[in-house]
N, C-alpha and C positions, 0 to 999 in steps of 0.2 A: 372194242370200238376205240376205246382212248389209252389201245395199247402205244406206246413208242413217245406219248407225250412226255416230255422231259419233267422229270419231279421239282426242278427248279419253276418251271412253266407254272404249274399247276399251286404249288407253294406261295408263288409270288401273287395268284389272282385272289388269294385266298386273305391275306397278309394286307394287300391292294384293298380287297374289300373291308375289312376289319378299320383300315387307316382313314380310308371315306367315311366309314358309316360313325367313326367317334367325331372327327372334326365337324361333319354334320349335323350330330348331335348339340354338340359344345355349341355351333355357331345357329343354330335353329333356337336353343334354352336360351339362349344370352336375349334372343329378340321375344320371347316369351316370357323371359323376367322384366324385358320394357312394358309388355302388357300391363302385367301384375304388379306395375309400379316397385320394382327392387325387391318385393316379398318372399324372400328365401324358402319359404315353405311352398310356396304355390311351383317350386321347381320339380317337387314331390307330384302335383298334379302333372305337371310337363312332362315328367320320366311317365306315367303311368299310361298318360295316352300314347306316347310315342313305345313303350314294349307292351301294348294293348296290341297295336297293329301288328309290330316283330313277330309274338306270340304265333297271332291270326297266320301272319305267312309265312311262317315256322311248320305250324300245323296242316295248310295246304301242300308247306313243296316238298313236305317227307311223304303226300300221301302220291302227288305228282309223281314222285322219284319209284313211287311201286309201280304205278300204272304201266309207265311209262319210260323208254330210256331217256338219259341226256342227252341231247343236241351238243355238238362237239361247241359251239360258239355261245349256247346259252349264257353261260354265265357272265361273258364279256359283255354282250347283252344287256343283261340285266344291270351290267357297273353302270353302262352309258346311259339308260333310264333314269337312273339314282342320282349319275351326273347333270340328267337335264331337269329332273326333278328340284333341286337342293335350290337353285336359283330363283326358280317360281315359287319355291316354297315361304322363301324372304320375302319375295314381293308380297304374297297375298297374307303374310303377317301382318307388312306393315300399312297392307289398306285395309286390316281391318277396323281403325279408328274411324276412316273414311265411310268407309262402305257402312256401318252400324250406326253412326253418329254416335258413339259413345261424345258426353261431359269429357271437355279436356279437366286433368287433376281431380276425376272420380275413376277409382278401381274399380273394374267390371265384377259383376260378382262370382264367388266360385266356382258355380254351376252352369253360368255364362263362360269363363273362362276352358273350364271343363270341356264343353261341348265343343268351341272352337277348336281349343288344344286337339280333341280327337277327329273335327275336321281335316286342318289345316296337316295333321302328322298323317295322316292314314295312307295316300299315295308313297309316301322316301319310307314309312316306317314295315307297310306289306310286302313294297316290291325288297326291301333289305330283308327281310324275316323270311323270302323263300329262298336266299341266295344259301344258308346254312345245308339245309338239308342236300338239295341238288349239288352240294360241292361236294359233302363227303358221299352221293351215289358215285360219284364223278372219279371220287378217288380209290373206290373200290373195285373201279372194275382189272384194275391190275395190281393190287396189292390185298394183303393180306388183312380180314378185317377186324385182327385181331388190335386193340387198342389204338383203331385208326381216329376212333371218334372222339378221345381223349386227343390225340395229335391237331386232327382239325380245329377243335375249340381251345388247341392251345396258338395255333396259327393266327385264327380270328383274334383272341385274344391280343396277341403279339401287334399285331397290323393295327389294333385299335390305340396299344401303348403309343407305337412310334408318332401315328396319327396325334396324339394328344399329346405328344410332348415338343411335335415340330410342330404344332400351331401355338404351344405354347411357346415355345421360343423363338419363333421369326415374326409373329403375325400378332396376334391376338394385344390390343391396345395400341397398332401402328396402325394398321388397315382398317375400312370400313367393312362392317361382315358382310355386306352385300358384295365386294369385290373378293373378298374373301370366299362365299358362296362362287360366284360367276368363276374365280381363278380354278373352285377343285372340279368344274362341271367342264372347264373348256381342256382342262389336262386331261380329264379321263376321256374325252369325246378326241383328242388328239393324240391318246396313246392306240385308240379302237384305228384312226383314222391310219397311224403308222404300220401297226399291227397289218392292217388289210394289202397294204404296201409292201410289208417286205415278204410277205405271205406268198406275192404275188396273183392276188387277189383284186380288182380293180372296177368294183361294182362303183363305176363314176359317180350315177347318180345320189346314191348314197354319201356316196365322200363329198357331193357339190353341197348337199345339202346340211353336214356336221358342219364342214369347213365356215359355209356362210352363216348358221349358228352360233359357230363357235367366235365368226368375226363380228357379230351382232352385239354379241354378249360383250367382247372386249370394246369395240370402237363407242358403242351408247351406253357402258358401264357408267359413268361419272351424271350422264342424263336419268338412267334408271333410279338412281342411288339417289339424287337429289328430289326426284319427283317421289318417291317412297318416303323420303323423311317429310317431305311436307304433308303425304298423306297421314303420318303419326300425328301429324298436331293440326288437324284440320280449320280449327276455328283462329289459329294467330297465324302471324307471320314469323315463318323459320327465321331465324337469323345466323346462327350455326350449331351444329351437332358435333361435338368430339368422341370419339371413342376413347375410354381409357385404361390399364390395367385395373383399376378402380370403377368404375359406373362409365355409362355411358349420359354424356353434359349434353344437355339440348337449352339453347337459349331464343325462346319469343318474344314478340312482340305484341302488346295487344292496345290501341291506342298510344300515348305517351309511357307507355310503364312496359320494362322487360322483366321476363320471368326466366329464372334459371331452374333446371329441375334435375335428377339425377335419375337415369333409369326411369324415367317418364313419373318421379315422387317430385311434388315443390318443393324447392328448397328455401326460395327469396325469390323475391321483386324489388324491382329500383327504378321511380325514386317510390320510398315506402317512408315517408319523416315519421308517421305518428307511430307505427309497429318500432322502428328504429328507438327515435325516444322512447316510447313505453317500457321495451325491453331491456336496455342501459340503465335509465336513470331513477327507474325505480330501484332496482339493486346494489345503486351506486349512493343514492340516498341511503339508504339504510347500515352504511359505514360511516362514521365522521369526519373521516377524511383519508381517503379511498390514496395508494400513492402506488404500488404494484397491483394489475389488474390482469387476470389471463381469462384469455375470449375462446372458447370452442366454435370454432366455426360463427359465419354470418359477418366475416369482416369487409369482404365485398359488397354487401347488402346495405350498408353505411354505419353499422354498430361501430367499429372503430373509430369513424370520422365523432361520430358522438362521446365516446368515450376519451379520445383525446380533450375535448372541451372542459374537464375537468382539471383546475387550473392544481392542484396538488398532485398530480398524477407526474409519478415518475419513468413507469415504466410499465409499456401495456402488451403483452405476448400474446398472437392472436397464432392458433392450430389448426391450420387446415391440413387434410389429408393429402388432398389431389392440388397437385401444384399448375395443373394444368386447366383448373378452375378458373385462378386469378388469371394463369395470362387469356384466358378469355374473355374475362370480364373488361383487364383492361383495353384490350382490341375493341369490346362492343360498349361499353360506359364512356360517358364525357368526363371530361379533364376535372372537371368535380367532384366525382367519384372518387378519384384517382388520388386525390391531395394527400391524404393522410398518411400514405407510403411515402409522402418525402419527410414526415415529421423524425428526429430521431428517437423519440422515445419507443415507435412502435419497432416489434420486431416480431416477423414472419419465422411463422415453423413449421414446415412440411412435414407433418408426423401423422397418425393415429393419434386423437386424443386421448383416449383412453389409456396410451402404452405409455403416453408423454407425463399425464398425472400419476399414472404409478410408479415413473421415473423419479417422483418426489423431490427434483433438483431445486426448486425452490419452494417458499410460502407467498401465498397473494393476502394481498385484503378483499380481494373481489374475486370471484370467479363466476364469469357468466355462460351460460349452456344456450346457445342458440340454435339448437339442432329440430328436426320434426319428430315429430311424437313415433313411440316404437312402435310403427308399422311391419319394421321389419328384424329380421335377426340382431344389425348392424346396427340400430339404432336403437333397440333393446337393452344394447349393453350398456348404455348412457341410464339410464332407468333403475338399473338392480340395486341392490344393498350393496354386492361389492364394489360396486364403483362408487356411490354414496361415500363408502367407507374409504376409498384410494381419495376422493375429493376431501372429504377429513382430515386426512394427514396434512394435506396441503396448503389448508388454509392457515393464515394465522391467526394470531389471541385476538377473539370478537371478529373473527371473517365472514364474512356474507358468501352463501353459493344459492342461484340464481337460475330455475330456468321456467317456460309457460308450457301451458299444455293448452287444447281447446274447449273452451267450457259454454257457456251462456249465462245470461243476465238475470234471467227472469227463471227458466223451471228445466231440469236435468232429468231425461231418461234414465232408467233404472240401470241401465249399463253403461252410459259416461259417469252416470254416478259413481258407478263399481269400482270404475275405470278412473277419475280421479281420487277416489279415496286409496286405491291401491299405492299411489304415488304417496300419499301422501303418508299411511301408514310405513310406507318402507323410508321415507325419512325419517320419522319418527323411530323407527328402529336405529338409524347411527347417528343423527342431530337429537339433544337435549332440545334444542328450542326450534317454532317451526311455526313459521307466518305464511298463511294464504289469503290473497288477494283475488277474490272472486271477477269477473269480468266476461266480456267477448273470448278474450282469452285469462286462465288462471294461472296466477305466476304464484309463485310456490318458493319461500326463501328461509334459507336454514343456514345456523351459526352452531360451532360447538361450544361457544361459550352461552350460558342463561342470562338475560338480559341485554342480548345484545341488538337483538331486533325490536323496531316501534313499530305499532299499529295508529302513532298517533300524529296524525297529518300538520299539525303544529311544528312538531318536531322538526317534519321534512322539508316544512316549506323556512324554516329556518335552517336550514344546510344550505336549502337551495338559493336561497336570498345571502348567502355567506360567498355559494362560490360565485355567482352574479354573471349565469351560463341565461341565455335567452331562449325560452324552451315554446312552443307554439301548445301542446300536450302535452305536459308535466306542470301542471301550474296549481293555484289555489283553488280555480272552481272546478277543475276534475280530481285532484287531492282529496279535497273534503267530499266529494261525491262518492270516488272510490271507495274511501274509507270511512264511510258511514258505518254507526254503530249496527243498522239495521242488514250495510249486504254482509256484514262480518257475521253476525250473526246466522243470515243466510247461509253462508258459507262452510260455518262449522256444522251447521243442523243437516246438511246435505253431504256432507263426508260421516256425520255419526250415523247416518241410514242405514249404510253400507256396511255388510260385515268386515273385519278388517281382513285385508289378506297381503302379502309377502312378494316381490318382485323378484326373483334371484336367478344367478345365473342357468343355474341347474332347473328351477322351477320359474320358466317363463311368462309371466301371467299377463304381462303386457304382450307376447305376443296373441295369446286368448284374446283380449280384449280387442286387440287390433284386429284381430278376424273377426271377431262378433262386429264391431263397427262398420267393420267395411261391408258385413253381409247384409246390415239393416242400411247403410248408407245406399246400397243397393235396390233393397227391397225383393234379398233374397230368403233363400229359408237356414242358410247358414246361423244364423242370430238364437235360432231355437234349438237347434238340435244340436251342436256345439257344446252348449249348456248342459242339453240334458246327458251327454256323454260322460262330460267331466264329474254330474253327480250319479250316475251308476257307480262307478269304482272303476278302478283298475284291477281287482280280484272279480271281477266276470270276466275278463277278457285272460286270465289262468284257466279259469273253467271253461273256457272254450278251447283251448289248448288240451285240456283233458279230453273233453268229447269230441275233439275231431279227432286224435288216438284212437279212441273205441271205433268211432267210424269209420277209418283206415282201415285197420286190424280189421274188423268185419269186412270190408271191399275184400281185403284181399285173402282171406279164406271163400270167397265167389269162385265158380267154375269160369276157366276162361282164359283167356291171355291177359285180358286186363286186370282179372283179377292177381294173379300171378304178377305183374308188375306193381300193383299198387306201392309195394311198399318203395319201393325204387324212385316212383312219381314221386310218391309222398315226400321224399326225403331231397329230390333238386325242387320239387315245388317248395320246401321250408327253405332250405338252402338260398334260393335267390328270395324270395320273401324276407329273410333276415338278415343275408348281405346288404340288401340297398338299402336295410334301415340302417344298420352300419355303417353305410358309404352317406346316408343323410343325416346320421347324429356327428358322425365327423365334420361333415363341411360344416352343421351348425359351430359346433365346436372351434374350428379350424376362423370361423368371423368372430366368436366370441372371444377365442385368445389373441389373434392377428388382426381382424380386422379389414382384411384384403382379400374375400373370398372370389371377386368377379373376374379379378386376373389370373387367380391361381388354379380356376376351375379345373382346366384342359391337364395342366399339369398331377392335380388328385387323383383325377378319374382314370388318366395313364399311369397313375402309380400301382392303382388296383389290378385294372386289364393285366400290365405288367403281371402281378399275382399271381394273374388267373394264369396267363399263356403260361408260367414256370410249371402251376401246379397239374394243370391239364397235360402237358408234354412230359411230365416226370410220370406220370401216374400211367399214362397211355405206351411209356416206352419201360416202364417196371410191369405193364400187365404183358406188352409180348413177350416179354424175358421171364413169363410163369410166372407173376406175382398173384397170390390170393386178392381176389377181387373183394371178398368179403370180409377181409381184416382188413385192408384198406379203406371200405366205404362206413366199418366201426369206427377207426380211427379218426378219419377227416373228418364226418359229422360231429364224434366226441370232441376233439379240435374246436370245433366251430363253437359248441355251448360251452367250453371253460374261459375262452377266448371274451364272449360276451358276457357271460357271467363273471370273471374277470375285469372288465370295465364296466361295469354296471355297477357293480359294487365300490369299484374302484376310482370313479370320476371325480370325487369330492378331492381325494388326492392326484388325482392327475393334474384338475385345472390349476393346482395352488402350484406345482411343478414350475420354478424360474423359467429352468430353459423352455419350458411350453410357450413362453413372452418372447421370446427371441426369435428372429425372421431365420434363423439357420438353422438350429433346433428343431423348434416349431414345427417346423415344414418338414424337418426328418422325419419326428416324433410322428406326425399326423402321416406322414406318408407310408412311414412302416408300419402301421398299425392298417392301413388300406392296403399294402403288400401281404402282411400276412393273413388278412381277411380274402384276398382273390388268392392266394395260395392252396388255402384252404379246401374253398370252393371250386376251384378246379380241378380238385383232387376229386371231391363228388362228383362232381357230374359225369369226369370221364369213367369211374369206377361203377356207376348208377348206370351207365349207356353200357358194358359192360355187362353189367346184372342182367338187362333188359333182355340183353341177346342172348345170353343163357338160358331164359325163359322163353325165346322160343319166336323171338318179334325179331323182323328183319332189321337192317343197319339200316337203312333211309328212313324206315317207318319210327325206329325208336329216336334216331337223330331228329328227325323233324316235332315228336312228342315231348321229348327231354327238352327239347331246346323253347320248345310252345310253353311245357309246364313251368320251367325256370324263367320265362317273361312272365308270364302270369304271376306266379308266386313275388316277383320283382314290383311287377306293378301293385300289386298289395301291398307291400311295404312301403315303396317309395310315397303312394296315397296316404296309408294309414298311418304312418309313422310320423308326415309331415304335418299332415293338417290334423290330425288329431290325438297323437300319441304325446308327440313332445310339448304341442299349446298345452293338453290338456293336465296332463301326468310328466313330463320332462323327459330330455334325454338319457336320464337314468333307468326308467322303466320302460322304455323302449328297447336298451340292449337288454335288459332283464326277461322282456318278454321274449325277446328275437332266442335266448337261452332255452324258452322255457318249450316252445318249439321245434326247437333242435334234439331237447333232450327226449321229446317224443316221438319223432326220428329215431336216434337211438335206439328207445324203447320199443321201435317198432321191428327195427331191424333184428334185435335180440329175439323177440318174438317169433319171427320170422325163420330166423336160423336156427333154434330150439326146435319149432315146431317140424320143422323137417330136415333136423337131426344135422347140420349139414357142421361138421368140422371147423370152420374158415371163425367161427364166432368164436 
């Protein structure tokens, strides 16, 4: 039937499809970590619903592809589906604030987010999961199907790279994703619409009605897009949305005060005096005479404007990341805001603060942390002992470092409890000395010299009567209130509650607590079970690694084809299962060292596919050329567990790695290690689809299985790894387990070839 079709033809729909379905991905996740307010692990949930459905129409279109032949157009089809899907898929993200009435600046909870996610992905992520299988029926019926299905998911693969590295490089932080969506839905409904045309094909009606779609989409693109962003923030008024390599900036309006937030997380409002005051001059008090000051972040918020007022101050360095925060702010703030960028003493630094302080290029007397609590990866890293330890270096003799967390006045749940003593314990690990100031919010201040810090409100209000600054909220009757012997006391008896525990880069704990927070800020059930995960161990989840081995092994000594396959499932089911923890300990990693994960998305995840499509097309075209199938799919698997076992072991020294700090480096390091992890994996899967057909199952039917088992197995990982492997136990024991899987794989395949006798082991 699809004798004569040109292998260019057929190559390029395949390639076509692969380049769609990543940039749709990248651009679908990015409006789904605006849900999750910036929360890097809930991307884990993102991935899981979206190859939850892949899987599902993975599974139907290999069983389709038996039933029944390919329709010579299906697949073209199927792109323009995909292509009208992706655009409505952004709309109905971004009303989902609207349409639920979520709390603007409360996180939906995860089992809410869950369910949406598998809403809102189920149509773009089914109709993409049946396009695999009916391609390679498609491509079999005039070639040879000998390592065709290694070629195919080296194509898909391919198509997915290019796809994520041209939206990383033209689009992604210039464009709005919504025009971004409408651009790749009206290309592909205009490539169907040409196609039909030179075809000589002229179904009008059909073409009146793409064309008038596709002019819909572009002429009310800028209507669509602006009425979508005000459905995200239902309760204020927009005032503008940036997108940026960095986060996506939304600024409201709610009465006289605006709010700025990042990736739908608050970050400030203005005008805020008393947060402003509070958060300066309490920290600025507590040096004698403060003359270098470096601000992380909240300089737009008016912390600058305040810390200028400090009449010894020489010189105050404020780091923000995104440079295209401030000219926001100053487009939407009054000329009041704005004063303190004409001062000379301040000076602007677009940087990562955290790369900036481990640059160590000076000492401060002050250094204030104005950031929000580590909800998330990115703000995590502000939290740890290593950073703690990089802000040490930096300060000088008797230096004050300075930042709040959220607490209350009067009585602390057992898990903000947890949750500020952990802060406070991992200071206490690099500060000798370490004052906390209990409140609405708890500010938390540490010096490495002993004796450098007071508790004693006399003190302060003689600094502040020295430099003769006019403060509305910093004064004597909140001084002595604050620092009453009774909330101090308060203060300490509720962090000694708490067992003490450790914040580290490796061992996340603030990101645990920031899931537990937001489960009960919720009033979900995330808050318990969480807990009770982290105190099982992470040696039962080894022993479950063992007893699905014996599991296996038993399926597949069953009568059967399936049984007979099992061990093959078994092994792309681990296979993607511990790639995408892979691919998710990386990007954690990839924002703990850089710090710039939301731009760099598209370009990761094309580094991997890349991998894949090498591995897949090298292994697919050494099995036509008579390569053992079966020393191939020993090798790749064994690949995969020394690989992770390898960096698991190996992380403590990776992250200390200079060049790992370095935006060139870095980016290599992190990219090669997602190369040769989709290398890898390519090699399985297409040597496993291989296996399969040896045992006796047809090519559609195993492509559509392999390819179902390997989302499955994916979405298990990218789930479990995020929300529960690396808060609970860290990204260490996540590649260790992904190892320990692998090598039961292995194990099985050994098994497997022994048992009947077969050479190739």
């Amino acid at each position: 039937m699809f004798s004569g079709v040109p292998k260019t033809v057929s190559y390029g729909l395949i390639i076509g499809y692969g380049a769609l379905t990543l940039a749709a991905q990248i651009i679908i996740l990015r409006e789904f970590l605006t849900l999750a307010q910036g929360n890097e692990l809930y991307l884990g949930l993102a991935l899981w619903a979206w190859l939850l459905w892949t899987a599902v129409g993975s599974l139907t279109g290999g069983r389709l592809a038996v039933i029944r032949p390919v329709a010579k157009p299906t697949l073209v089809q199927l792109l323009v589906v995909l292509g009208i899907c992706l655009p409505l898929t952004m709309l109905a993200i971004r009303s989902l604030p609207t349409l639920m009435h979520w709390p603007t600046g409360l996180a939906p909870t995860p089992a809410s987010l869950g369910f949406w996610y598998i809403v809102l992905s189920g149509p773009f992520g089914f109709m993409s999961g049946l396009f695999f299988p009916l391609a390679c029926r498609w491509l079999q019926e005039d070639r040879s199907p000998t390592g065709l299905m290694g070629r195919a998911y080296a194509l898909d693969a391919l198509g997915m790279s290019l796809g994520g590295v041209l939206l990383y490089l033209l689009l992604l932080g210039r464009v709005d994703s919504f025009w971004l969506a409408a651009g790749l839905g009206c290309t592909v409904i205009s490539l169907l619409v040409l196609a039909l045309v030179l075809r000589g094909r002229r179904p009008w009606i059909l073409i009146i009605v793409l064309l008038a779609l596709t002019g819909s989409l572009l002429f009310q693109g800028d209507v669509l897009s602006e009425a979508s962003r005000r459905w995200q923030w239902p309760q204020h008024t927009v005032l503008a949305v940036k997108e940026t390599p960095y986060s996506v900036w939304s600024a409201t309006r709610e009465a006289e005060q605006i709010s700025f937030a990042a990736n739908g997380l608050w970050f400030f409002s203005w005008p805020d005096p008393q947060s402003a005051e509070e958060q300066v001059h309490y920290a600025l008090l507590q040096h004698p005479r403060p003359e270098k000051v470096l601000l992380l972040g909240g300089g737009v918020a008016g912390l600058a404007g305040e810390i200028l007022k400090t009449p010894s101050l020489t010189r105050l360095d404020y780091v923000e990341l995104d440079p295209r925060l401030i000219s926001m702010a100053q487009r939407l703030l009054p000329d009041e805001a704005l004063q303190p960028y004409q001062d000379q003493r301040l000076r602007v630094i677009y940087q990562d603060g955290r790369r900036f302080i481990r640059q160590g290029g000076s000492r401060y007397d002050v250094i204030i942390m104005a950031l929000p609590e580590p909800r998330n990866t990115l703000l995590n890293r502000f939290y740890t002992r290593e950073f703690f330890a990089e802000v040490n270096a930096c300060l000088a003799p008797r230096g004050v470092f300075s930042f709040g967390l959220t607490g209350s006045e009067t009585a602390l749940s057992p898990v903000r409890r947890s949750f500020l003593a952990l802060a406070d314990a991992t200071l206490r690990q690099v500060f000798p000395e370490v004052v906390v100031l209990p409140g609405l919010t708890w500010r938390f201040f540490a010096s490495p010299e002993p004796g450098s810090l007071t508790a004693d409100p006399e003190i302060l209000l003689s600094r502040l009567a020295d430099r003769r600054v006019e403060l509305l909220y910093v004064r004597e009757y909140y001084l002595k209130a604050n620092l009453s012997p009774p909330r101090r006391a308060f203060a300490r008896k509720m962090l000694e509650q708490a067992e003490p525990e450790l914040n580290t880069d490796l061992n996340p704990q603030g990101l645990f607590y920031g899931l537990v927070l937001a489960g009960m800020e919720g009033n979900g059930h995330f808050s318990r079970w969480l807990p009770w995960i982290r105190e099982m161990g992470v040696g039962k989840l080894y022993l479950a690694a063992a007893l699905l081995t014996l599991v296996v092994w038993g399926w597949s000594r069953s009568v059967g084809l399936r049984g007979r396959q099992a061990p093959y499932l078994y092994s792309v089911f681990t296979m993607g299962m511990t790639v995408m923890g892979l691919e998710m300990v990386v990007l954690i990693l990839f924002q703990i060292s850089l710090g710039y994960l939301y731009g760099q998305l598209g370009l990761l995840l094309a580094a991997f596919m890349a991998g894949m499509a090498v591995g897949s097309w090298l292994a697919g075209t050494s099995l036509a050329r008579g390569a053992a199938a079966r020393s191939l799919a020993l090798g790749s698997q064994g690949g995969l567990t020394v690989l992770l076992a390898f960096l698991g072991f190996g992380l403590p020294w990776l992250l200390n790695l200079p060049y790992l700090r370095e935006d060139g480096w870095g980016q290599l390091i992190y990219m090669s290690i997602l190369i040769l992890g989709g290398l890898l994996s390519g090699v399985v899967f297409a040597v496993q689809g291989e296996l399969c057909q040896e045992s006796g199952a047809a090519l559609s039917l195993s492509a559509g299985r392999l390819y179902a088992v390997d989302l499955v197995g994916a979405t298990l990982g990218t789930l479990g790894v995020s929300l529960l492997i690396i808060p609970c136990f860290g990204p260490g024991q996540a590649l260790l387990l992904g190892a320990a899987f692998n090598a039961s794989a292995v194990a099985i395949l050994l098994l497997e070839g022994k048992r009947r006798g077969r050479p190739g082991f």
